[in-house]
ZAMARGU-4260 file (C-alpha; in steps of 0.2 Angstrom, whole numbers, plus 5000, padded with zeros to 4 digits):
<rodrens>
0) 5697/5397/5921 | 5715/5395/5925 | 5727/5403/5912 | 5742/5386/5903 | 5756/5393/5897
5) 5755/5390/5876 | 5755/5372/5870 | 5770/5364/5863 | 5783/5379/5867 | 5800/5372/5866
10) 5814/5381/5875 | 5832/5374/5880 | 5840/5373/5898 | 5859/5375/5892 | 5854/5382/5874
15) 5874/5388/5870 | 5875/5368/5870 | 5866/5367/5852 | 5879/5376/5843 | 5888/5358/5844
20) 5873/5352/5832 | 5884/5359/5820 | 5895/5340/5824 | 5881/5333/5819 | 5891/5333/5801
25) 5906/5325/5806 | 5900/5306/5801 | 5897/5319/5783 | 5916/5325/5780 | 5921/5308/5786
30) 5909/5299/5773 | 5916/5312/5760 | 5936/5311/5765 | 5935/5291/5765 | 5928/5292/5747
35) 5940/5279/5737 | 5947/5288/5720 | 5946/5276/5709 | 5959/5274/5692 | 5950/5266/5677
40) 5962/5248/5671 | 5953/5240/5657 | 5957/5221/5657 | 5947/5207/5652 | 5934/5202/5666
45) 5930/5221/5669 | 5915/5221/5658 | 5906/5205/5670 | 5910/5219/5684 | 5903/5231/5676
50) 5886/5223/5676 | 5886/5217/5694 | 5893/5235/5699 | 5877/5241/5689 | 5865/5229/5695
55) 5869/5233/5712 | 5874/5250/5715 | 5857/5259/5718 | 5854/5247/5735 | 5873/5252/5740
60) 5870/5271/5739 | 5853/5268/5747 | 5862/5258/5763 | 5875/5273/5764 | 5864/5287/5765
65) 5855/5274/5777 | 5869/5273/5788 | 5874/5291/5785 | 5858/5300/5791 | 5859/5288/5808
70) 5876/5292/5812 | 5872/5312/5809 | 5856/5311/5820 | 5864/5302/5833 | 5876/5316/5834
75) 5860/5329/5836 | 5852/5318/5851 | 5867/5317/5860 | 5869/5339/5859 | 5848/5340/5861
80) 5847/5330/5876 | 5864/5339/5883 | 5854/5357/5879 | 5839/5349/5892 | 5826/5354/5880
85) 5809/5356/5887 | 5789/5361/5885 | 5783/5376/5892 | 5766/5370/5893 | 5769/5364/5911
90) 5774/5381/5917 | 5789/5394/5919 | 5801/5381/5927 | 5814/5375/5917 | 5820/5358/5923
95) 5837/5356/5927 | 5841/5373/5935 | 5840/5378/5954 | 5822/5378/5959 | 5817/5385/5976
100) 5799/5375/5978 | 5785/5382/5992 | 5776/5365/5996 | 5759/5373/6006 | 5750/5361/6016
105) 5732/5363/6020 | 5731/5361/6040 | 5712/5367/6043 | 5701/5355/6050 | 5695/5347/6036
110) 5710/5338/6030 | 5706/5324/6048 | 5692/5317/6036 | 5697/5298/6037 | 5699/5288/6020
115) 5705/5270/6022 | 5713/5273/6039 | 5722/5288/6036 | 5718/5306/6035 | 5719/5319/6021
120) 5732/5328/6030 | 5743/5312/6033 | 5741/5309/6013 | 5747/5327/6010 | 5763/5324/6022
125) 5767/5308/6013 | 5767/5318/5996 | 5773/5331/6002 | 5788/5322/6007 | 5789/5314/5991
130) 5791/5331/5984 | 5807/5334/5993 | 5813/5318/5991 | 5811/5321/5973 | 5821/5337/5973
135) 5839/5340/5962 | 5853/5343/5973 | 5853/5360/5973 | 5836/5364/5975 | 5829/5373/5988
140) 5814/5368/6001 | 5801/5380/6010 | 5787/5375/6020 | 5771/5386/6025 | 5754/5378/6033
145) 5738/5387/6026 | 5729/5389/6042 | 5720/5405/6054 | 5732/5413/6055 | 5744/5401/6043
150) 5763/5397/6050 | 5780/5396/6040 | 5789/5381/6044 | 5800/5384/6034 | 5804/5402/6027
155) 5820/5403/6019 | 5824/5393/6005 | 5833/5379/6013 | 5844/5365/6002 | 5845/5352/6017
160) 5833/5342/6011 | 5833/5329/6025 | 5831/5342/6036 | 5814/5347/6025 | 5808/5330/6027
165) 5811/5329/6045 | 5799/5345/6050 | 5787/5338/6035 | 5787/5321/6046 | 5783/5330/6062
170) 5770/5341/6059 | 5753/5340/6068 | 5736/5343/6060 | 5727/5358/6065 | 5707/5361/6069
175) 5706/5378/6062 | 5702/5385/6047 | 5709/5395/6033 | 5714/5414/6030 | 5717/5413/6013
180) 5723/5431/6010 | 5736/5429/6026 | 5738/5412/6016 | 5746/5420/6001 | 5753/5434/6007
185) 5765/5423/6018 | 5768/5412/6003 | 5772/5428/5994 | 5783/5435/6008 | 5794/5418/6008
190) 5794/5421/5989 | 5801/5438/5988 | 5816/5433/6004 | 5823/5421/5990 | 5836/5425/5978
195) 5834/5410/5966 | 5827/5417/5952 | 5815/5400/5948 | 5800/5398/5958 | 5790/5383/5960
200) 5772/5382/5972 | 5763/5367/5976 | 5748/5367/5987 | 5741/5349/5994 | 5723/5353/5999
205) 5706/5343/6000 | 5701/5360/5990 | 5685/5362/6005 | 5675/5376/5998 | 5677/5383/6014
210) 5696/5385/6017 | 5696/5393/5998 | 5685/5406/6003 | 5689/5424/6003 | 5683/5432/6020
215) 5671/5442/6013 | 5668/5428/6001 | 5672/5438/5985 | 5691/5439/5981 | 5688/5452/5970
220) 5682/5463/5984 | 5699/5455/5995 | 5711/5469/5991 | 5724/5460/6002 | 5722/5444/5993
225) 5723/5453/5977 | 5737/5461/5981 | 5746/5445/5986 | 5741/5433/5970 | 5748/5449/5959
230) 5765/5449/5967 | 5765/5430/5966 | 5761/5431/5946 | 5772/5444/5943 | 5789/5431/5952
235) 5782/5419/5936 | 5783/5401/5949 | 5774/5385/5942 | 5757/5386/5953 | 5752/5368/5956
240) 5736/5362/5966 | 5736/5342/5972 | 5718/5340/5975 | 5717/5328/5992 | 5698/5329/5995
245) 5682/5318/5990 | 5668/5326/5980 | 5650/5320/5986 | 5658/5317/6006 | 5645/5317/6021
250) 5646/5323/6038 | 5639/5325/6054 | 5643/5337/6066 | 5639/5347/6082 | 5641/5366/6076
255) 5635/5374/6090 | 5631/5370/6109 | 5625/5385/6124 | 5620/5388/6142 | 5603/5400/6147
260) 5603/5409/6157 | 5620/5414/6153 | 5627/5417/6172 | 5626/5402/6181 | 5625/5399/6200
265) 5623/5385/6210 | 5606/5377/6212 | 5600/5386/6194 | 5592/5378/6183 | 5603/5378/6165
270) 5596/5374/6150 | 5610/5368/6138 | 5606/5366/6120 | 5617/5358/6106 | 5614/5359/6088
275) 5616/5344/6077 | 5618/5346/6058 | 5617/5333/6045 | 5630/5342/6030 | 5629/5324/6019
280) 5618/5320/6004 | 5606/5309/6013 | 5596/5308/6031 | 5604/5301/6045 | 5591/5290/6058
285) 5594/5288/6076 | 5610/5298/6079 | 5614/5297/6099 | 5619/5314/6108 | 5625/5314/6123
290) 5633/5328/6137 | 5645/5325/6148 | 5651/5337/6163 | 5670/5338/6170 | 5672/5319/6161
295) 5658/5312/6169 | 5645/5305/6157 | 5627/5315/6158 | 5610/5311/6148 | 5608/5306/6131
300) 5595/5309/6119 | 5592/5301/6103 | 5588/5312/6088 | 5585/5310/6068 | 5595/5321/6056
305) 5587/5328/6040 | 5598/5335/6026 | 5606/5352/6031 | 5597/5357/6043 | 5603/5363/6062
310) 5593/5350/6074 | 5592/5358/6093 | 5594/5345/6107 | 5589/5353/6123 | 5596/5346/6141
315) 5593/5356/6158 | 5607/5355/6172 | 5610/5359/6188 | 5627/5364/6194 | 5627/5361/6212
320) 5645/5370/6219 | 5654/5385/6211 | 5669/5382/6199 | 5671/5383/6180 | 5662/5366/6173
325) 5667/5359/6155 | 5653/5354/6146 | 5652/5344/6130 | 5639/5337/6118 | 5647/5324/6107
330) 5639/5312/6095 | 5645/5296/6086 | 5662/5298/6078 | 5660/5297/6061 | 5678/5300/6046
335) 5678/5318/6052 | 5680/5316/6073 | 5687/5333/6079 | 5667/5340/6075 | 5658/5328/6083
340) 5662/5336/6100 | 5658/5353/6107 | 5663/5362/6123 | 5659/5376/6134 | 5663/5381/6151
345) 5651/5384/6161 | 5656/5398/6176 | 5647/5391/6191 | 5649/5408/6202 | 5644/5409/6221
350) 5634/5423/6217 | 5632/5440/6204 | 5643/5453/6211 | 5637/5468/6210 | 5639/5486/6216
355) 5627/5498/6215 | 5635/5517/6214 | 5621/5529/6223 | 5621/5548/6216 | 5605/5552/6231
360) 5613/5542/6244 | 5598/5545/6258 | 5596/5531/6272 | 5576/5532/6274 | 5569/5517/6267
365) 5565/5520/6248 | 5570/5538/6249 | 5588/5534/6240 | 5590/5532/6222 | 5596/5511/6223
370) 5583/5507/6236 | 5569/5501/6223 | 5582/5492/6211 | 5593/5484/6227 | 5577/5476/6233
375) 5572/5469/6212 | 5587/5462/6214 | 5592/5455/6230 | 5573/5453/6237 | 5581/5445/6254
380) 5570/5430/6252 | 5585/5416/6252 | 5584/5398/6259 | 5594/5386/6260 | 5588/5374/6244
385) 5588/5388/6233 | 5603/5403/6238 | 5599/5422/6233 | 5608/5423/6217 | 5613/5441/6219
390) 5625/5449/6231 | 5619/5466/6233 | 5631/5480/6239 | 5625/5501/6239 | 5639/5514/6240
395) 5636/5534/6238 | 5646/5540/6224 | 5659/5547/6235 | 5667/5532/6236 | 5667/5525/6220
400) 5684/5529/6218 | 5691/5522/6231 | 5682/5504/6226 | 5692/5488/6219 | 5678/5487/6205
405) 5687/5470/6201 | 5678/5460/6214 | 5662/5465/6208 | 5653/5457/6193 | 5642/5471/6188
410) 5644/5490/6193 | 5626/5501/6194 | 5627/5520/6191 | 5612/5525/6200 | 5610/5547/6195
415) 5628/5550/6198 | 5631/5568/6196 | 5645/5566/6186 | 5664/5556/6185 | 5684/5563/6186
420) 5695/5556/6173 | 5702/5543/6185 | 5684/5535/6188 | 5681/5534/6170 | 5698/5523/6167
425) 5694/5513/6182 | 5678/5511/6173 | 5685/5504/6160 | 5697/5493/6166 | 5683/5485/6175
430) 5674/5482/6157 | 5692/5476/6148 | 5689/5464/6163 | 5672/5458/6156 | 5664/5467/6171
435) 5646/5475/6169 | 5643/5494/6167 | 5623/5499/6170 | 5622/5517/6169 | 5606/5527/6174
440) 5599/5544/6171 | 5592/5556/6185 | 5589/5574/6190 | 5609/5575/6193 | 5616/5569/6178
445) 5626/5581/6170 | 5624/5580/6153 | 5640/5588/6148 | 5649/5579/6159 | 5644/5562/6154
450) 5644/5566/6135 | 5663/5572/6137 | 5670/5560/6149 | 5657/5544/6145 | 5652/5544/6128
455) 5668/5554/6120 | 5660/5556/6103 | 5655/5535/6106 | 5673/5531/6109 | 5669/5529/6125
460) 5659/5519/6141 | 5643/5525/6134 | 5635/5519/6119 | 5624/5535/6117 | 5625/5553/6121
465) 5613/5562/6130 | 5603/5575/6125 | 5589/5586/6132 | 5573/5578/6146 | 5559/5575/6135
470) 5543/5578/6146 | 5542/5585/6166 | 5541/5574/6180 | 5536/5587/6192 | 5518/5590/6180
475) 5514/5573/6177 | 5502/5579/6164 | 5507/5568/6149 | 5514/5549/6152 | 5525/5539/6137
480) 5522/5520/6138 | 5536/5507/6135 | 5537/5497/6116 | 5544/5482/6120 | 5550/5477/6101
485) 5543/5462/6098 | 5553/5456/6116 | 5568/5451/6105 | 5580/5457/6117 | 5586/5443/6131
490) 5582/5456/6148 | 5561/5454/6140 | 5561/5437/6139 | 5550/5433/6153 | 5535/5441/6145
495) 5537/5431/6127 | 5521/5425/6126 | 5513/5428/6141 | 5495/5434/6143 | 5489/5450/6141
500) 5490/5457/6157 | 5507/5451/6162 | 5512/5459/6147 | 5504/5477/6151 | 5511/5475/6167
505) 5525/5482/6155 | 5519/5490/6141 | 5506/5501/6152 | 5520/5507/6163 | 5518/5526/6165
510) 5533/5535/6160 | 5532/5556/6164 | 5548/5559/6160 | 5566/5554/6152 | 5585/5558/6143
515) 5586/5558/6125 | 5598/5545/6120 | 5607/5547/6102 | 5615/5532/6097 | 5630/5538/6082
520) 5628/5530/6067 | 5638/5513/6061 | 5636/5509/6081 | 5634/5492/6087 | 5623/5496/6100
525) 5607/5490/6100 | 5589/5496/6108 | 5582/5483/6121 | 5567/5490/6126 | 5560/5509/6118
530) 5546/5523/6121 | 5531/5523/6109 | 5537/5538/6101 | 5554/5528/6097 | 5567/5534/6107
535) 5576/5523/6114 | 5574/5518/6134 | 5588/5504/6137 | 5601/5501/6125 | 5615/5489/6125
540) 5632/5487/6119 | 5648/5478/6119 | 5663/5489/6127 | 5680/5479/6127 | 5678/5464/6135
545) 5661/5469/6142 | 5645/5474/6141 | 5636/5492/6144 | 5617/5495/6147 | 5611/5513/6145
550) 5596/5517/6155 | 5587/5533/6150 | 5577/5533/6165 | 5583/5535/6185 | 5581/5519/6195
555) 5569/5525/6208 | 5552/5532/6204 | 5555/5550/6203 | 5553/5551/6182 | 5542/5535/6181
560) 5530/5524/6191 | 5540/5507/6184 | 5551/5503/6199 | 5535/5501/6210 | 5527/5492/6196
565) 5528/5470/6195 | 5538/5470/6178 | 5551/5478/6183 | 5561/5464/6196 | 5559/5453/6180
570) 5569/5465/6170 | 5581/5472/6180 | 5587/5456/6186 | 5589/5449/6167 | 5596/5466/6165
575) 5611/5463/6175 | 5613/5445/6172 | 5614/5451/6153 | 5628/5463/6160 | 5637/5452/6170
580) 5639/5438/6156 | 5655/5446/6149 | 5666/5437/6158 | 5658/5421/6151 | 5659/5423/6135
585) 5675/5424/6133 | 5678/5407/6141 | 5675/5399/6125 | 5685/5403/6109 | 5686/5399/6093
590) 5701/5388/6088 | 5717/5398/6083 | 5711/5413/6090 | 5722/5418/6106 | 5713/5417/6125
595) 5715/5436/6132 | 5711/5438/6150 | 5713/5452/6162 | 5717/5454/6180 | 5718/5467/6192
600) 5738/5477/6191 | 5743/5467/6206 | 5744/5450/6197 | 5758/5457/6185 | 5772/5446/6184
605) 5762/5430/6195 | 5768/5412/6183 | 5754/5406/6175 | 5754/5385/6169 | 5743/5381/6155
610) 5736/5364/6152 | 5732/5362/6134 | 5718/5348/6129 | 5732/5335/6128 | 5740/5338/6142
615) 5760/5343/6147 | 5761/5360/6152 | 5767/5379/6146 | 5773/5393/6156 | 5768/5410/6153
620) 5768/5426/6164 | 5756/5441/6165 | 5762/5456/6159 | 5757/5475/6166 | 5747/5483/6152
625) 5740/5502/6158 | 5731/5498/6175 | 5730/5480/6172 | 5738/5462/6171 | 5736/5455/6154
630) 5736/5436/6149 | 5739/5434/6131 | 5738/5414/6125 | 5741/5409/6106 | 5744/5392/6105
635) 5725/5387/6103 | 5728/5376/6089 | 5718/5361/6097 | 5701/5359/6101 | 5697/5355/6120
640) 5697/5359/6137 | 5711/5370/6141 | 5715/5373/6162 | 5725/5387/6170 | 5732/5388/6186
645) 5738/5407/6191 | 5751/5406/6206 | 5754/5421/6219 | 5747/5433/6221 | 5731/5430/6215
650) 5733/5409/6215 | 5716/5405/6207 | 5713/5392/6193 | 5702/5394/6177 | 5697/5385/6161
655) 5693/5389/6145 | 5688/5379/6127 | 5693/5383/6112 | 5680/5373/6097 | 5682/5371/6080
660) 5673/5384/6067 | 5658/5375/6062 | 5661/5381/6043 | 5674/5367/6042 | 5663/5355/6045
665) 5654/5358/6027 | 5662/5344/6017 | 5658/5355/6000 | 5673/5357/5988 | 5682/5366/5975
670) 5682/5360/5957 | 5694/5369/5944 | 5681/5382/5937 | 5677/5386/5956 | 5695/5388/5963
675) 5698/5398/5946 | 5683/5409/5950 | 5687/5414/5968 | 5705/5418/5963 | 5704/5427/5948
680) 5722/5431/5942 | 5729/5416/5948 | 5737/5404/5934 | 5738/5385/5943 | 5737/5367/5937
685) 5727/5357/5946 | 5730/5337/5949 | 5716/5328/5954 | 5720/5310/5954 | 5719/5308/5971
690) 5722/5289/5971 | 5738/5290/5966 | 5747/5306/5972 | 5762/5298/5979 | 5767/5293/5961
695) 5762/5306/5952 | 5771/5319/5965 | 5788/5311/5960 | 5785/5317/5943 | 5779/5335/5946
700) 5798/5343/5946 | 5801/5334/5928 | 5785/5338/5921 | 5790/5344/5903 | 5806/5337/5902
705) 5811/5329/5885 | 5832/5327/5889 | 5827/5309/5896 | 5817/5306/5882 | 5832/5309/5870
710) 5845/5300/5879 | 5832/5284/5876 | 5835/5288/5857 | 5852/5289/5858 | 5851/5271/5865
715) 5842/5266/5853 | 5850/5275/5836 | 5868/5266/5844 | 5859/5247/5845 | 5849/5252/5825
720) 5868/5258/5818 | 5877/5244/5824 | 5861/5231/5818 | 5862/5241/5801 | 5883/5242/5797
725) 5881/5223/5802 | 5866/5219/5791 | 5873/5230/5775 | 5890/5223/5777 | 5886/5206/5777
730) 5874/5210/5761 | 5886/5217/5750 | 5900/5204/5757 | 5886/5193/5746
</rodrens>
C-alpha cells in the first residue's frame, strides 16, 4: 500500500513569523492601562448607584472579557495565517515556497481511448495545463512523456510558465508503450539537475496495467527501476498519480497479422493471416475484417469474437509484380482506433538470390558438390504462368572473395575447405544485411579452421562447433536415419501430416556418415531436423540481421543417399527460403523501436527522404559503419506505412511499418493496492475522480494549506467585534 505522511501534522511556512503571537496581548495592556482609578465621594444618591452598579456589574465584566478574548485572537489569526501554516498529511511540500513540479504525462497508446469525444490523452493535457496555470510565480515547470523509450520536454526546471503551457498544448500522442524503469529514471535525472530543494511529481495516466508493468513483470526483480524509485524517495517530492483511465473498458483489436511463405515472389501464392482479439467483458457478433493492399480495398471476411481469445482470419494473395506491398487488416473502429489496424510489407522480390560457394568445384554432371542441391532448387522447369522462384548461381571457392555477396539473397557453402579472415567479415556483412548464410559439411572441412574463424567460441557465423565424423562413408556398414521432431521447424512443414510413405521418404533416408555439431549452452539456436541418436543434423540461428543454417552433412551424396532421395527438394528449398527471410523481417517494427538497415560501403553518404505515416518528409544520410552503409531511423513514434526513397548511388525506394505492441491494446488497469504492489517503495497519492480533474487539479499545489482558511477568520472575528462593541455598548448605554 502506499505510505501518507502522519495525519494532522502541523508545520509552518514562515514559522520566525509566530513570535509576533506574543502581540496577541496588546488589546491586554491596553485593556489594563485604560482601567479608570476611581476616588470614593459619598453624597446622597450614591447608595441607588450602588444597587444598579451591583445589579449589573457581573454582565459588564462578562461582555469585556467577551470583547477582550476576540480582539486578542484576532491578533493570533492575523500572525497564524502570515506563518502559512499547514498539514503534512498531503505530503513533504510546503505551500508557499518555490516548488519545482515534474507533471509526467502517460503518452502510450492506451491513453487514444475515446470517452465523450475526447481522448484520455487530451484529458491529461488539459489538466495538465491546469497544473501550470495554477503554479505561484516563482515556481518551476518540467515536462517528461512516459513512453518506450520516454522523452523530456522539458528537463530543466523552467519558471516560464507560458512557455510550459505552450509545449503542453502542442504535444502529440504516442502509440507505443511504456518503459517504466527508463520512465523513472528520466524523472529522477530531471530531479537531481534541479537546485530547488521542494519537489513535487504528478503523473496523469489511465493507470493500464500494461504501461505500469516492470519489464520482467516483477519490480522487485527490476534493479534499475528500484534504483530509480529509491533516489526519487530519498529527494522527499509529493508523488501524486491523477487516474485518467476506465475500470471494466472493452476493446477490440487486431494484435497480430503474417504472410507464409515468408519470401514472396510474383505469381506465389501467400497466405496472409490476422488475429482478431476481443479484450472486453462480453462477445462481440459479426465483426467485419477486411485487407487492403497499397490502399486499394481487398476481401473481407466476417468473423464472431469470444471473450479473450485470438481469432485467426485467413486470406491468400497473389502479388503479381515485384516491389515492397503494404498490407493491412483493419476492422471497425471502435473508442480505441490506432489497434484496429495492422500492417506488414510484403517484399515481392523477382526472384531468391542465391549463390552457391562450391569447395569440389568438378564440371561433369553431378560430379560437383552443388550439383545435386542447385538442381533441388532451381529444377529448370519455368513457364511463363508460374516464373522459377530461385536464381541459382555456382561459384568454386576461389572466387568467393572476389563476390559482391550483397546482390545475392542467400549465400551456400558447399564443403569449402576453409576461410581467410577477410571472407569471414564479408560473411558477415552480408548477414548484418539480412542475407542468408547455409553452411555444409564435407570431406574438406577443416575443423579447426571453421571452429576458429566461424564459430569463435559461438561468437561467431556459426551457431555450433564442430567436432569429430561420427560413422564412415567409405564402409557403409551402419546407416543413422533422420528424427524429424515432431516437424515443428518451418523447412519440415510439407510433411506435417502427410501419409506414411511421404513421411519415410524422410525419416528412412540413409545416413553413413556426418560432423558432430555442439551447440554452447544459453544459445539461441535451435535444432530443425536431428539423427536418431540425437545429434543434431540442421540447426538454425539468428546472426545480426540474419539467419544461419548449419548443415552436418555435405550437400551431394558422398556421406548420405538423401540428395538423390524425393524429400530433399522440399526441404532444401524451404531451407533457403527460411534463410533468405532476414531481410523481411525487419521490414516491419514495433512502434518506437528505431528502423536499421544496411547497405553495401558504396552508399555512404547517398541522401535518404523518409516519408512518415502522415506524410511531409525528413532527411537523413547513411553513415559508413566498418564495411558498411548504415541507416539508423528513430522517429517511429506513429503507427503506419513509412516510404524511403535512397538517391545516388544506389537510388532504390523501400517501405517499412511500424505497428503498435499489442499489449496496449489490454484495457486492464491499476487500482491503488496494484500500483502499490508493483512499485514497492514508492509513497504516491492517487486521485481517482476522473470526472472532475480539471477542477480538482487547480487544487493539488494548495492541498494542505490552512493560511486561507485563517485569513477567512480574520474576516470574520473583525465583522463578530465590531457587531459585539456595538451590541454591549448600546446595552450598557440602557
Amino acid at each position: 500500500m502506499p505510505t501518507f505522511a502522519p495525519l494532522l501534522a502541523l508545520g509552518f511556512a514562515n514559522a520566525g513569523l509566530l513570535y509576533g503571537l506574543a502581540a496577541a496581548s496588546i488589546p491586554i495592556l491596553i485593556h489594563l492601562l485604560n482601567r479608570r482609578k476611581r476616588r470614593e465621594v459619598r453624597w446622597a444618591a450614591m447608595r441607588f448607584l450602588t444597587a444598579a452598579l451591583a445589579k449589573n456589574q457581573r454582565r459588564i465584566r462578562i461582555e469585556q472579557w467577551l470583547l477582550l478574548a476576540l480582539r486578542c485572537l484576532l491578533v493570533a489569526l492575523v500572525v497564524g495565517a502570515m506563518a502559512k501554516p499547514f498539514l503534512e498529511t498531503f505530503g513533504n511540500v510546503i505551500p508557499g515556497r518555490r516548488t519545482h513540479r515534474v507533471i509526467v504525462m502517460d503518452a502510450s497508446m492506451s491513453m487514444a481511448a475515446r470517452a465523450g469525444g475526447t481522448t484520455r490523452f487530451d484529458q491529461a493535457k488539459a489538466v495538465a495545463a491546469q497544473l501550470v496555470k495554477d503554479s505561484r510565480r516563482g515556481d518551476a515547470i518540467s515536462l517528461v512523456l512516459m513512453g518506450d523509450p520516454p522523452r523530456v520536454v522539458v528537463g530543466d526546471p523552467s519558471p516560464n510558465l507560458d512557455e510550459v503551457r505552450k509545449e503542453v498544448g502542442e504535444l502529440t500522442q504516442g502509440q507505443g508503450g511504456v518503459d517504466l524503469a527508463a520512465t523513472f529514471e528520466a524523472v529522477e535525472r530531471v530531479l537531481e539537475a534541479s537546485t530547488i530543494s521542494q519537489k513535487e511529481l504528478v503523473f496523469l495516466s489511465d493507470l493500464q496495467s500494461t504501461s505500469w508493468r516492470p519489464r520482467n513483470g516483477d519490480a522487485g526483480g527490476d534493479e534499475g527501476l528500484k534504483r530509480a524509485i529509491a533516489k526519487i524517495e530519498a529527494r522527499r517530492p509529493r508523488s501524486t498519480v491523477i487516474d485518467l483511465g476506465k475500470a471494466g473498458a472493452g476493446n477490440r483489436a487486431v494484435v497480430g497479422l503474417s504472410a507464409s511463405p515468408p519470401v514472396v515472389t510474383p505469381g506465389t501464392t501467400v497466405v496472409v493471416t490476422a488475429l482478431v482479439r476481443n479484450f472486453g467483458p462480453s462477445p462481440f457478433q459479426g465483426v467485419r475484417v477486411r485487407l487492403t493492399t497499397d490502399g486499394r480495398v481487398g476481401p473481407e471476411q466476417v468473423v464472431d469474437l469470444p471473450v479473450g481469445e485470438d481469432v485467426p482470419v485467413v486470406f491468400n494473395q497473389q502479388f503479381p509484380a515485384p516491389g515492397d506491398r503494404v498490407v493491412e487488416a483493419s476492422i471497425d473502429e471502435d473508442s480505441l482506433p490506432p489497434d484496429d489496424r495492422r500492417l506488414l510489407v510484403a517484399t515481392v522480390r523477382e526472384a531468391v538470390r542465391v549463390l552457391l560457394v562450391d569447395g569440389d568445384f568438378k564440371t561433369e554432371a553431378f560430379q560437383a558438390e552443388t550439383d545435386f542441391l542447385a538442381q533441388a532448387l532451381a529444377p529448370g522447369e519455368e513457364s511463363g504462368d508460374q516464373p522459377d522462384p530461385m536464381r541459382v548461381e555456382v561459384v568454386p571457392e576461389s572466387q568467393l572473395a572476389r563476390r559482391d555477396l550483397g546482390a545475392y539473397d542467400v549465400v551456400g557453402l558447399c564443403n569449402v575447405a576453409q576461410f581467410s579472415p577477410v571472407e569471414v567479415k564479408a560473411l558477415e556483412d552480408f548477414l548484418e544485411q539480412g542475407g542468408g548464410v547455409v553452411v555444409f559439411g564435407g570431406d574438406q572441412v577443416s575443423a579447426e579452421n571453421y571452429n576458429r574463424l566461424l564459430f569463435a567460441d559461438g561468437k561467431g557465423v556459426l551457431p555450433a562447433s564442430i567436432g569429430e565424423t561420427v560413422g564412415d562413408a567409405a564402409k557403409k556398414e551402419a546407416a543413422f536415419r533422420f528424427n524429424p521432431l515432431g516437424f515443428r521447424h518451418p523447412i519440415l512443414a510439407a510433411f506435417r501430416n502427410q501419409a506414411d510413405p511421404v513421411v519415410a521418404g524422410l525419416t528412412q533416408t540413409q545416413v553413413w556418415s556426418y560432423h558432430k555439431l555442439t551447440i554452447p549452452k544459453d544459445s539461441t539456436a535451435q535444432v530443425a531436423l536431428a539423427f536418431d541418436d540425437g545429434d543434431p543434423a540442421v540447426i538454425e540461428a539468428p546472426r545480426r540481421r540474419g539467419k544461419v543454417f548449419q548443415v552436418a552433412l555435405p550437400a551431394d551424396i558422398g556421406w548420405s543417399n538423401w540428395p538423390a532421395h524425393r524429400s530433399y527438394p522440399p526441404v532444401m528449398h524451404d531451407l533457403v527460403m527460411e534463410a533468405a527471410s532476414g531481410r523481411q523481417a525487419e521490414r516491419t517494427i514495433r512502434v518506437g523501436r528505431p528502423f536499421d538497415q544496411s547497405f553495401p560501403a558504396a552508399a555512404a553518404g547517398a541522401p535518404v527522404t523518409i516519408i512518415p505515416p502522415g506524410g511531409g518528409g525528413v532527411a537523413v544520410k547513411l553513415k559508413a559503419e566498418g564495411g558498411l552503409a548504415r541507416l539508423h531511423y528513430e522517429q517511429t513514434d506513429a503507427a503506419g506505412a513509412y516510404q524511403v526513397k535512397l538517391g545516388p548511388p544506389v537510388a532504390t525506394e523501400l517501405a517499412f511499418a511500424a505497428n503498435p505492441d499489442p499489449a496496449e491494446s489490454d484495457p486492464a488497469k491499476l487500482e491503488r493496492a496494484g500500483l502499490a504492489e508493483r512499485l514497492p517503495g514508492w509513497k504516491f497519492v492517487l486521485l481517482d475522480d476522473g470526472r472532475e480533474l480539471a477542477r480538482s487539479a487547480a487544487s493539488v499545489g494548495r492541498r494542505g494549506e490552512l493560511h486561507r482558511p485563517l485569513l477567512f477568520g480574520v474576516l470574520a472575528l473583525l465583522m463578530l467585534e465590531s457587531f459585539a462593541a456595538w451590541r454591549f455598548g448600546r446595552a450598557g448605554s440602557r
